[in-house]
C-alpha positions in Angstrom: -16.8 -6.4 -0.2 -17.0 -8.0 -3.0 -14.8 -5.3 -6.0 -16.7 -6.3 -8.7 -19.6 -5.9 -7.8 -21.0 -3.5 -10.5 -19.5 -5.5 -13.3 -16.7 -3.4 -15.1 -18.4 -2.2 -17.9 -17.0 1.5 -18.3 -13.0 2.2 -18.8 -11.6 4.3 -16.5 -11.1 7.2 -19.5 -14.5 7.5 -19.6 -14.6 9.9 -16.4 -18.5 11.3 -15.9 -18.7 14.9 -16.3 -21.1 15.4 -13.5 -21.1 14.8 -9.9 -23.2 12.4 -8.1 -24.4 8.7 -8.4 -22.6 8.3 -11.8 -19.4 9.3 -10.4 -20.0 6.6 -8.0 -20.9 4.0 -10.3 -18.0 4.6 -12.2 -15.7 4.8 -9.3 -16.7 1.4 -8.5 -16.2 0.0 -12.3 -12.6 1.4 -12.5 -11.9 0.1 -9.0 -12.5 -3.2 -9.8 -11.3 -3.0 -13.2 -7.9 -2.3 -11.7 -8.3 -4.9 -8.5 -9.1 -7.8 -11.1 -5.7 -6.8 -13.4 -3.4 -7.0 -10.5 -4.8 -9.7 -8.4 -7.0 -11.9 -10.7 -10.5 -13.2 -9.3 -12.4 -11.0 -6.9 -11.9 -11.5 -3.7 -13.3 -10.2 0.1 -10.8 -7.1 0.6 -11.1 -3.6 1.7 -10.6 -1.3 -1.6 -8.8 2.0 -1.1 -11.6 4.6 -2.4 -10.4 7.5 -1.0 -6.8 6.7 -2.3 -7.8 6.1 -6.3 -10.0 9.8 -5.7 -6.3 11.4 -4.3 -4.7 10.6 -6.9 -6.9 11.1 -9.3 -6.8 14.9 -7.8 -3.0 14.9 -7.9 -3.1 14.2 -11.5 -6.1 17.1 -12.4 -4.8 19.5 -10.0 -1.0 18.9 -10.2 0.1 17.8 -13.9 3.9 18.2 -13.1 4.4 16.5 -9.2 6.6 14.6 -7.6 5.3 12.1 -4.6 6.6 10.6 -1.6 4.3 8.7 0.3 5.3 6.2 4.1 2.9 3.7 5.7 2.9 0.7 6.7 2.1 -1.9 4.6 1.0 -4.6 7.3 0.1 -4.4 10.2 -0.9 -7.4 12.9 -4.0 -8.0 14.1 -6.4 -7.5 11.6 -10.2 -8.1 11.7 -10.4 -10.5 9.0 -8.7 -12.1 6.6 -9.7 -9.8 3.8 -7.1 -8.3 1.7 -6.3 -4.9 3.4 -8.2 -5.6 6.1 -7.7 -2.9 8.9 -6.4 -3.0 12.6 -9.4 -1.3 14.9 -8.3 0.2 18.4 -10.7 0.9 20.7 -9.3 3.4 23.7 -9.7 2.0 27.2 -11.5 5.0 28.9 -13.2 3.1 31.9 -10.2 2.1 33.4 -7.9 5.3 34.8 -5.0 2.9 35.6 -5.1 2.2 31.8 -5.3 5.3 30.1 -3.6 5.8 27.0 -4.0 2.2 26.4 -6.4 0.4 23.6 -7.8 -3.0 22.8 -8.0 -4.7 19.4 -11.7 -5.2 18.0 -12.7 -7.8 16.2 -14.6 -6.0 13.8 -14.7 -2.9 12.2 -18.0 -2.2 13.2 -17.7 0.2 15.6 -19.5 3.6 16.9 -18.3 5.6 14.9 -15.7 8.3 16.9 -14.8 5.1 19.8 -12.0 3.4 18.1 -9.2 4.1 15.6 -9.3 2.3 12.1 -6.4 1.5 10.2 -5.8 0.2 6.9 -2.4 -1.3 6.0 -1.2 0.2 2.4 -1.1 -2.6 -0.5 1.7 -0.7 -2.5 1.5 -3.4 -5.5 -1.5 -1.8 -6.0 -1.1 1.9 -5.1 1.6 1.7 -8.5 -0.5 -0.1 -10.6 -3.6 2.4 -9.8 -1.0 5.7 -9.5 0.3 4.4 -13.3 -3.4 3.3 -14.5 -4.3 6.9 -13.3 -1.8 9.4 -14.7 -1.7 7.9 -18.1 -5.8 7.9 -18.0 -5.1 11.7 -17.3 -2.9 12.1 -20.2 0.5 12.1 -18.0 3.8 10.7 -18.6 4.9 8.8 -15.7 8.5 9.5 -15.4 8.9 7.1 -12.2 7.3 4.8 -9.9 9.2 2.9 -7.4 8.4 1.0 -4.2 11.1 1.2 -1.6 11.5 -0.7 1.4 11.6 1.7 4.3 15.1 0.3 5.7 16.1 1.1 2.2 15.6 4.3 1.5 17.1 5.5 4.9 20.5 3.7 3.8 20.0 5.6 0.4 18.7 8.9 1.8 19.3 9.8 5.2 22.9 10.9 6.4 24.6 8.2 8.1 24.2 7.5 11.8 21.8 10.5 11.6 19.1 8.0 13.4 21.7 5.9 15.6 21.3 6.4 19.6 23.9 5.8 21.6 23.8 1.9 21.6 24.3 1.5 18.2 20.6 1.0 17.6 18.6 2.4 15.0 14.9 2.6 15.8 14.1 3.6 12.3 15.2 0.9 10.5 14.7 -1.3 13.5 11.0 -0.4 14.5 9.2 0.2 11.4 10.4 -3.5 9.2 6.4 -2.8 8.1 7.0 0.1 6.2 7.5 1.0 2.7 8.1 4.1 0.5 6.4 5.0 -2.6 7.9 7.4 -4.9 6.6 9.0 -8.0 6.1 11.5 -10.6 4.5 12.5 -13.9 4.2 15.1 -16.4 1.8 15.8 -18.5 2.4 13.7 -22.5 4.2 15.7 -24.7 3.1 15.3 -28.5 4.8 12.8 -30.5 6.0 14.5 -34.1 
């Protein structure tokens, strides 16, 4: 997919009014207006539509939020080389020894409803677009902070809370592919 495909001639303040093909259009613009400020040069890469239309719903819906979101932010095995390019899983139903087992696909184009798809999170970008977003909306964005899943556990989480018996702790063992974003915003207040 190439992200700038449609040129980028709108800004991303300039939200159509109406629903539809415009919406689309501009969608597209303000995606790869943001793509080409944090990485350069278009590239082959997966964008995260539904992501940019979430938060631009947080912003509208919510003015005053606060955010936490968790994923992983690689994952092995990937169909392409791509930036965010996603992990597919197929289920192995033919064999019954093998249930509850999958197989990695080589492409992402799949019957729809036979495999799982997953996208790894690129949170460089989710700030820049989260940032781009809320102050397009007329929002003060009071913070934005990436935070390293191991991290925040040793900030956040009562100690040994997680710690089995061994002395192991599968959460900050298990999930080194994992990171934290944290946000909020407030609508601008007026400058006197």
């Amino acid at each position: 997919m190439n992200p700038n495909a449609n040129g980028g001639g709108r800004g991303y303040g300039d939200i159509p009014s109406s629903s539809g093909e415009g919406i689309v259009h501009w969608a597209e613009d303000t995606l790869a207006s943001l793509w080409e400020s944090a990485f350069g040069d278009p590239t082959e890469a997966f964008i995260p539509s539904g992501c940019l239309e979430m938060l631009e719903s947080l912003g509208k819906v919510f003015p005053s939020h606060h955010l936490l979101l968790a994923d992983f932010d690689l994952l092995p095995g990937r169909v392409s080389d791509a930036i965010n390019a996603p992990v597919v899983a197929q289920k192995i139903a033919d064999d019954p020894n093998r249930r509850g087992h999958t197989r990695d696909m080589d492409t992402y184009l799949v019957e729809q409803g036979t495999a799982d798809i997953f996208f790894p999170t690129d949170f460089n970008l989710l700030k820049h677009m989260y940032i781009e977003i809320m102050h397009s909306l007329g929002r003060d964005v009071k913070l934005a902070d990436i935070i390293h899943h191991g991290r925040f556990f040793d900030n956040y989480l009562k100690s040994n809370a997680t710690t089995l018996a061994s002395g192991e702790d599968p959460l900050k063992l298990d999930y080194t592919n994992m990171q934290i974003f944290l946000a909020s915003s407030a609508p601008q207040t007026p400058k006197s």
